[in-house]
C-alpha positions in Angstrom: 101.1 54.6 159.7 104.1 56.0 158.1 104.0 59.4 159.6 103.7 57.7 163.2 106.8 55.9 162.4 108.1 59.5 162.1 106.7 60.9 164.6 108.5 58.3 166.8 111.6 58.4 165.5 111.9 62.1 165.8 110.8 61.9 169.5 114.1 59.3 169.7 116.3 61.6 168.3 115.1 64.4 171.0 115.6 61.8 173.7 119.0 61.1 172.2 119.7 64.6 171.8 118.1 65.5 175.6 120.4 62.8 177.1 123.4 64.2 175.1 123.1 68.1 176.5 122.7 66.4 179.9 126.1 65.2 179.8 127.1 68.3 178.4 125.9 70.6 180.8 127.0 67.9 183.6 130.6 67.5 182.4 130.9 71.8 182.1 129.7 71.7 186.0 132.2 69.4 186.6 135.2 71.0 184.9 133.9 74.4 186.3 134.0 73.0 190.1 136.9 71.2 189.2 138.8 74.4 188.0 137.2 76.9 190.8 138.1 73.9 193.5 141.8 74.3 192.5 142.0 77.7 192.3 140.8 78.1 196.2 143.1 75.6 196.8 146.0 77.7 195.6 144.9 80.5 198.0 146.0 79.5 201.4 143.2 81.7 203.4 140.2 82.5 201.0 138.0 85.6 202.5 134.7 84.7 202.1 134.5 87.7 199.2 136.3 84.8 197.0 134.5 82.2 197.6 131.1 83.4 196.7 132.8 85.4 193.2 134.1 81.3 193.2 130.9 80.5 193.5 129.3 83.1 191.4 132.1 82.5 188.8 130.8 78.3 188.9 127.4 79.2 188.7 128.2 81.7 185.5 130.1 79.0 183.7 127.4 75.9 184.1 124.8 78.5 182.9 127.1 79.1 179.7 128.1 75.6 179.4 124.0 74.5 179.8 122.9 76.9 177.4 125.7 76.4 175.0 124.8 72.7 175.3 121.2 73.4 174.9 121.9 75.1 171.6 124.6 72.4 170.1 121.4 69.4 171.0 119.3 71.8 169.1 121.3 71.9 166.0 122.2 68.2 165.9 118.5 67.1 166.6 117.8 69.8 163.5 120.9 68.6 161.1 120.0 64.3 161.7 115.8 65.6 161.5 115.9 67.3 158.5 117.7 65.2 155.8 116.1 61.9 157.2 112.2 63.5 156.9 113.1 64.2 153.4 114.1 61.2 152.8 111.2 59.2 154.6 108.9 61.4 152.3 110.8 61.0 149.0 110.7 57.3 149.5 107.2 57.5 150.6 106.0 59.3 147.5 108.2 56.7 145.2 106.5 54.2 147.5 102.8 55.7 145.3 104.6 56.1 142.1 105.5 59.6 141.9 109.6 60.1 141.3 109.7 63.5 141.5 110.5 64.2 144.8 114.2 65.0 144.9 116.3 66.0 148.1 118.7 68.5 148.2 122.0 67.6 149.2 123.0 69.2 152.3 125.8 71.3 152.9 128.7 70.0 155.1 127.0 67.1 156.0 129.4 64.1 154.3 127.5 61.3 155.4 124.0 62.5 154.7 125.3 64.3 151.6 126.4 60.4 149.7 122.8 58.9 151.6 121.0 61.7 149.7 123.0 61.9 146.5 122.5 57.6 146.5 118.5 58.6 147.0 118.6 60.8 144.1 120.2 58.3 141.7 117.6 55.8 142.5 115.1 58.0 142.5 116.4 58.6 138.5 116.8 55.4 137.6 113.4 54.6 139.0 111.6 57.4 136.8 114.0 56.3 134.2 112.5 52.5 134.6 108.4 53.9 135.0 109.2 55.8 131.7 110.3 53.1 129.9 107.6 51.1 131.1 105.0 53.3 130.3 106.1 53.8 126.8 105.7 50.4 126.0 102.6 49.6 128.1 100.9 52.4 126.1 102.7 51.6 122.7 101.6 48.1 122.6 98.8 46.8 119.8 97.9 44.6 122.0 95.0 45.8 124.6 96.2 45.2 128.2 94.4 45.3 131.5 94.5 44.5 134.6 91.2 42.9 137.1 90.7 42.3 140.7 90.1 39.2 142.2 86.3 39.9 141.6 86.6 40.1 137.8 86.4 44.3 138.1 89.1 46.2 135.6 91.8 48.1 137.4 93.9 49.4 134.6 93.4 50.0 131.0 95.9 50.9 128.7 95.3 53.2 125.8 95.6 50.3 123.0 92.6 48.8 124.8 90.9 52.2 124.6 91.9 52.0 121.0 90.4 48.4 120.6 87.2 48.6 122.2 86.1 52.3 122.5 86.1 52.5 125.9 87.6 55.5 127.7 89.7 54.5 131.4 86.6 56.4 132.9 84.0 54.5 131.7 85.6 51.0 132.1 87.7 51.2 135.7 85.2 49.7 137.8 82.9 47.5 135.6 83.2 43.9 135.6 85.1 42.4 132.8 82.1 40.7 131.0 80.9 44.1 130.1 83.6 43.1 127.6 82.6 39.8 126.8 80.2 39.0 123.7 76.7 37.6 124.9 77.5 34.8 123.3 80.2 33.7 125.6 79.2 31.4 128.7 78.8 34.1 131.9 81.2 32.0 133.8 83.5 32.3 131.4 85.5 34.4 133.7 85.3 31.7 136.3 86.6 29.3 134.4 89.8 31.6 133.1 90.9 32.4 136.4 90.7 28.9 137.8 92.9 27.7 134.8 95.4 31.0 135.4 95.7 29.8 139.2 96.0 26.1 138.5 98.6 26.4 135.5 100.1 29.9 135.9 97.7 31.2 132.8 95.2 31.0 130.7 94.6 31.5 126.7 92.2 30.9 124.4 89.6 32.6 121.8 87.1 34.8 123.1 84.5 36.8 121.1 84.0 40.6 122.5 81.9 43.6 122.2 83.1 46.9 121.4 81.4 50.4 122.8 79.4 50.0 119.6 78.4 46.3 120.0 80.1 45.2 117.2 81.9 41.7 117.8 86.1 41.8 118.2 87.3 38.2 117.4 90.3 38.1 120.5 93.0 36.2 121.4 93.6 36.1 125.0 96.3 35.2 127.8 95.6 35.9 131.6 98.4 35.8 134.0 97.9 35.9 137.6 99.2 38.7 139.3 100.9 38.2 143.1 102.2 39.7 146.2 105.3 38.8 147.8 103.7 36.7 150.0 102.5 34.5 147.0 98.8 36.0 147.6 96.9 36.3 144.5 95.7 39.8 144.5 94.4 40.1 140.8 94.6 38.5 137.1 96.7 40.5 133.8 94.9 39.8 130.6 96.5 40.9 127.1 94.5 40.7 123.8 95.0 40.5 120.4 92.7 41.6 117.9 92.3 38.9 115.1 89.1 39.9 113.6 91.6 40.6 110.1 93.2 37.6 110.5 90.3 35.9 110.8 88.5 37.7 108.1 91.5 36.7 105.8 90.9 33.2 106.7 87.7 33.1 105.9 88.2 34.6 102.8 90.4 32.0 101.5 88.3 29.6 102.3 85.5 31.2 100.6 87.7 31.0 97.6 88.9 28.2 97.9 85.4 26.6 98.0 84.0 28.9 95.3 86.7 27.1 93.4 85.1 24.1 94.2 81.4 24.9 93.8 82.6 26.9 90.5 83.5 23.5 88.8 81.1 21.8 90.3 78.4 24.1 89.6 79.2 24.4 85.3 79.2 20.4 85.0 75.9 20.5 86.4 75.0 23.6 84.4 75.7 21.9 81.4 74.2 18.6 82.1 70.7 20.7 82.6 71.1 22.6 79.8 70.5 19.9 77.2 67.4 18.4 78.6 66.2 21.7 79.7 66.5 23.1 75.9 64.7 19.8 74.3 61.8 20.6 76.9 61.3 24.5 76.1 61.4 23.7 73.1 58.7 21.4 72.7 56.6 23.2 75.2 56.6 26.2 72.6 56.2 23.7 70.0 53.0 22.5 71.8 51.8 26.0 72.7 51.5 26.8 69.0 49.6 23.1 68.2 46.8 23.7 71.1 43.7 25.6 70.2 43.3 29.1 71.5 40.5 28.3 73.2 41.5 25.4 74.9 42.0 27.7 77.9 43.2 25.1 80.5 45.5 23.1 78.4 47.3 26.6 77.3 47.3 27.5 81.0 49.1 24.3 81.7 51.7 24.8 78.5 52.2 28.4 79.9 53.4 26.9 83.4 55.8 24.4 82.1 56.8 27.2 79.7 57.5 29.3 82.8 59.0 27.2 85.2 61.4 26.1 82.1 61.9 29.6 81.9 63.4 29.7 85.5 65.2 26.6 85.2 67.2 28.5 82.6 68.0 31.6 84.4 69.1 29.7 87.5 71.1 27.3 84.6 72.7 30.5 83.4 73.6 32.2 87.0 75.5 29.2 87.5 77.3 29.0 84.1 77.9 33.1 85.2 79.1 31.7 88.4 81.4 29.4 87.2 82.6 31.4 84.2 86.2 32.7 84.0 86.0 36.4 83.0 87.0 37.3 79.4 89.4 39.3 78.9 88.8 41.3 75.9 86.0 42.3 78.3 88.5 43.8 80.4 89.1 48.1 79.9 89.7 50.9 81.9 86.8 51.7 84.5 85.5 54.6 85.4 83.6 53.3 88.7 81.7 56.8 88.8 80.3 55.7 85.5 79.4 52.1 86.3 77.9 53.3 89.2 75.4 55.7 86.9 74.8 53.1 84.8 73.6 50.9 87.5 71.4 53.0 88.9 69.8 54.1 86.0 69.1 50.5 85.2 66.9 50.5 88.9 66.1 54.3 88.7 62.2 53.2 87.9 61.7 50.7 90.4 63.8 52.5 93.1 61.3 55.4 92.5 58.0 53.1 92.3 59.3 51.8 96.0 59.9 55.7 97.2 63.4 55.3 98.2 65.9 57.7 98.3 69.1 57.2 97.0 72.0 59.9 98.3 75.3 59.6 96.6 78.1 60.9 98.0 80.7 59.9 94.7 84.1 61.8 95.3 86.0 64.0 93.1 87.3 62.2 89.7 88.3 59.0 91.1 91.1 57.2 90.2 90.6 54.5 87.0 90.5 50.4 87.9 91.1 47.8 85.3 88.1 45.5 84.4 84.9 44.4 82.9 82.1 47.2 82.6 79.2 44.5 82.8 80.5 42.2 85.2 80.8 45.3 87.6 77.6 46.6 86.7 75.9 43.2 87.1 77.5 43.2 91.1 76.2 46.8 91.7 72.5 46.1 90.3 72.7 43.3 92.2 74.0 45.0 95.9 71.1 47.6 94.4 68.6 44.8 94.4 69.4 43.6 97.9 69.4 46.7 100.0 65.9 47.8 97.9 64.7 44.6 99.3 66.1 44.9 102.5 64.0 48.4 103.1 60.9 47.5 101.5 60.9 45.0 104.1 61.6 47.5 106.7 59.5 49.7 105.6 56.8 48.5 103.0 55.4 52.4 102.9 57.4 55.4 102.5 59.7 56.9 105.7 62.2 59.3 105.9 64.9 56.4 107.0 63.8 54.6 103.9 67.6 55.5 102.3 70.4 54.1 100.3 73.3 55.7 100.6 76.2 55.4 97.9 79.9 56.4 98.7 83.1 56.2 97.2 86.3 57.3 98.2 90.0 56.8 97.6 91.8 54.3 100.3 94.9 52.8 100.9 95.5 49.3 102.3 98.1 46.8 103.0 100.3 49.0 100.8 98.1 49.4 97.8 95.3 52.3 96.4 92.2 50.8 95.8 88.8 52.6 94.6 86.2 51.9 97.2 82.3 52.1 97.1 80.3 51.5 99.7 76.5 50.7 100.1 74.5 51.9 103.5 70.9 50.9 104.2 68.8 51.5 107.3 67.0 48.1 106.3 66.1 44.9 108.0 70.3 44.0 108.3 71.7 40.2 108.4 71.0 38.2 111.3 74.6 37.6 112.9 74.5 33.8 112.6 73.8 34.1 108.7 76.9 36.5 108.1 79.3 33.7 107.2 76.9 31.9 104.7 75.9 35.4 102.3 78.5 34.5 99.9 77.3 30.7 99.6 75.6 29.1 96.8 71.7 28.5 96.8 71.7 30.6 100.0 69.2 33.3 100.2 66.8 34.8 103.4 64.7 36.2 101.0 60.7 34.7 100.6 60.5 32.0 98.3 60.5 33.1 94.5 62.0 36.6 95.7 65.9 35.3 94.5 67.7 32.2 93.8 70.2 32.8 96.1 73.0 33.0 93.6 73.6 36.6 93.5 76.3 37.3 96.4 78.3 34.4 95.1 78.5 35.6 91.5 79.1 39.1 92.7 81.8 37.9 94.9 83.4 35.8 92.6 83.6 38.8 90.0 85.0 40.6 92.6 87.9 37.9 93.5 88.7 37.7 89.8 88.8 41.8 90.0 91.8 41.7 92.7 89.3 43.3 95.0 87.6 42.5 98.1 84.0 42.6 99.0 82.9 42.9 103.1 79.8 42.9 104.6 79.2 45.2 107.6 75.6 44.6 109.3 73.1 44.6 112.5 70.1 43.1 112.2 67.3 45.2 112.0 69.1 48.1 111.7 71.5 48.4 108.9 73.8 47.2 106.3 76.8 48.3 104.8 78.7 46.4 102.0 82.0 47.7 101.6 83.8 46.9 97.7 87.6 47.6 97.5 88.8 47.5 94.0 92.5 47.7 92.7 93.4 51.6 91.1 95.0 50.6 87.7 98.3 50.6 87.8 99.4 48.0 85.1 99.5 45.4 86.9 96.3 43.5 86.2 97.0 41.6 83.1 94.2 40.8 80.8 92.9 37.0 81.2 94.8 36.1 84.2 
């Protein structure tokens, strides 16, 4: 469309230029008649010799005046041409996005010359403007794209590459519930853009899917984009990611109802412990009083004896759970050591249940500040779970059937901590049971297999260690338990 718009204004400009050597060559005939006509006129009795060199003389001039004329059109159709073709391209190019098309100034030429140098100014300031633009489009945290009226992606910055592990090749194209996490409604993106046309946007929580399906907890605001006209030709969404801020959350709520429970949880303690001891205790009592071979009534003395016996331990994982540490418990840790400790406490079972443990400890790690047992009692307990987890993956032996150990030296939020990871290819955490691990009582183990009080002692010694414990998993596939633990530095006081 734009070239024919060209092509028709050049053919204007030779019309023009045509219609202007026309009048040229017209007014040199005249003045050349007009000159030969007076100079007969001054010679009283021309021989007809004169006239036709006259004549000759005429035709000579109009021929020089013509081509002269033909020439000057030339030029002028080639000087206006020229500097307005460069321009139409140069604007047509800025038209697509690209600023680099520059004109020359041409010589001699005072109008075009200030047209072209105003061209070139705005053609800076334009780049200028797309620079800055790009900078921060591609700077920004937040991940920002851009969809069609039909929902597909049209742009994606490089923070949403960054979020989501998509490349712009892979994404451009799909629909933007490729994004969406299948628990969202499917007509969620419906519903967004109905709101963005309606009330100018639309924001709200929405739960995605990265490239390796793991959930991104987003916030989101779509904007509708427009045309001049008013026409809505697509919909700008920018999200946050607030998985950490939601994490954090979570976390403090988790303490503050292990708090809670933690009070809660040594009153009852105690209350049980009383009756609980008077009943052992006469059970044993009664054990000793029955004949030997009164083989049912021992039988029965043995279960109450038994069950008594678990009533106990349960009694004293909630007076561990409510506990405050002591703090002549606390020392400097070697986690290396804790770690070796742990394992050799599960070496023998580990082996009976052909798993294979690969460590990958790092050089000399850095010392943390705490209590040797209460550390060791989270790790043989992490230890517990993940041989649990593959047992039930994989009740013989298989070359998956691993637990990997890891430790490494990280820095977050400003500080150094010592961190140990645990990685089993077992049966993972169904995603709706992730937020209840760390609760009391809960366990998805079989019945008699745990009391479900492990995770919340563990994380509870990890709270009172200034560290943090996470829980990475996919059900029926892995699970990774991530602990982050302070590196001494003084600053954890014994018996806060």
């Amino acid at each position: 469309m734009e070239k024919k718009k060209f092509g028709g204004l050049g053919l204007r400009l030779f019309i023009l230029t045509q219609v202007f050597t026309t009048l040229i060559v017209l007014a040199t005939g005249f003045f050349a008649i007009e000159i030969n006509r007076k100079a007969l006129l001054r010679r009283r009795q021309p021989t007809i010799g004169q006239v036709k060199r006259t004549l000759e003389n005429m035709r000579i001039e109009v021929l020089i005046g013509g081509f002269v004329a033909c020439l000057s059109g030339i030029a002028l159709t080639l000087a206006i041409t020229k500097p307005i073709k460069q321009l139409i391209e140069g604007v047509q190019s800025a038209a697509v996005g690209d600023f680099t098309k520059t004109i020359d100034v041409p010589p001699g030429q005072f109008e075009f010359s200030q047209l072209v140098q105003a061209y070139n100014q705005m053609l800076a300031s334009l780049k200028k403007s797309e620079e800055h633009l790009r900078k921060v489009f591609y700077a920004a945290d937040d991940a920002i794209m851009t969809t069609d009226r039909e929902g597909r992606i049209t742009l994606w910055s490089e923070s949403s590459e960054r979020m989501f592990g998509y490349s712009k090749d892979q994404i451009v194209g799909k629909d933007l519930n490729t994004l969406h996490s299948p628990k969202m409604k499917p007509d969620l993106i419906r519903q967004m853009q109905e709101s963005a046309m309606k009330k100018g946007r639309w924001q709200g929580e929405i739960i995605y899917s990265n490239s390796k399906g793991h959930s991104i907890d987003g916030w989101c605001v779509m904007t509708t984009l427009t045309e001049e006209t008013g026409e809505i030709v697509g919909y700008l969404s920018v999200v946050r990611d607030m998985t950490e801020k939601k994490q954090m959350e979570m976390q403090l709520i988790q303490a503050d109802k292990m708090a809670s429970l933690g009070e809660l949880a040594a009153g009852v303690a105690h209350e049980i412990n009383n009756p609980l001891s008077g009943i052992l205790s006469n059970a044993e009592f009664l054990q000793e009083e029955i004949p030997d071979d009164s083989e049912e009534q021992q039988e029965e003395i043995r279960e109450i004896i038994e069950n008594s016996q678990r009533i106990k331990t349960i009694v004293q994982d909630l007076l561990n759970f409510s506990r405050q540490r002591d703090s002549k418990t606390y020392t400097t840790l070697d986690i290396s050591a804790v770690i070796t400790s742990s394992l050799n406490l599960t070496e023998h079972q580990i082996q009976l249940d052909r798993i294979k443990i690969v460590k990958e400890i790092g050089d000399p790690l850095p010392f943390v500040r705490g209590s040797f047992n209460q550390m060791e009692q989270v790790f043989i307990n992490l230890l517990s779970n993940a041989r649990y987890a593959l047992n039930r993956k994989f009740p013989d032996p298989h070359e998956d059937k691993t637990l990997l150990i890891r430790t490494d030296q990280v820095e977050e939020t400003g500080r150094k901590y010592v961190r140990v990871e645990f990685h089993d290819r077992g049966i993972g955490i169904p995603e709706e049971d992730m937020d209840k691990i760390f609760n009391p009582f809960f366990t998805s183990k079989e019945q008699g297999q745990g009391t479900g009080l492990g995770l919340s002692i563990s994380y509870n010694i990890i709270q009172e260690h200034k560290g943090t414990i996470r829980f990475d998993s996919k059900e029926g596939e892995y699970t990774k338990v991530t602990v982050d633990l302070p590196i001494d530095e003084g600053d954890i006081e014994d018996g806060e």
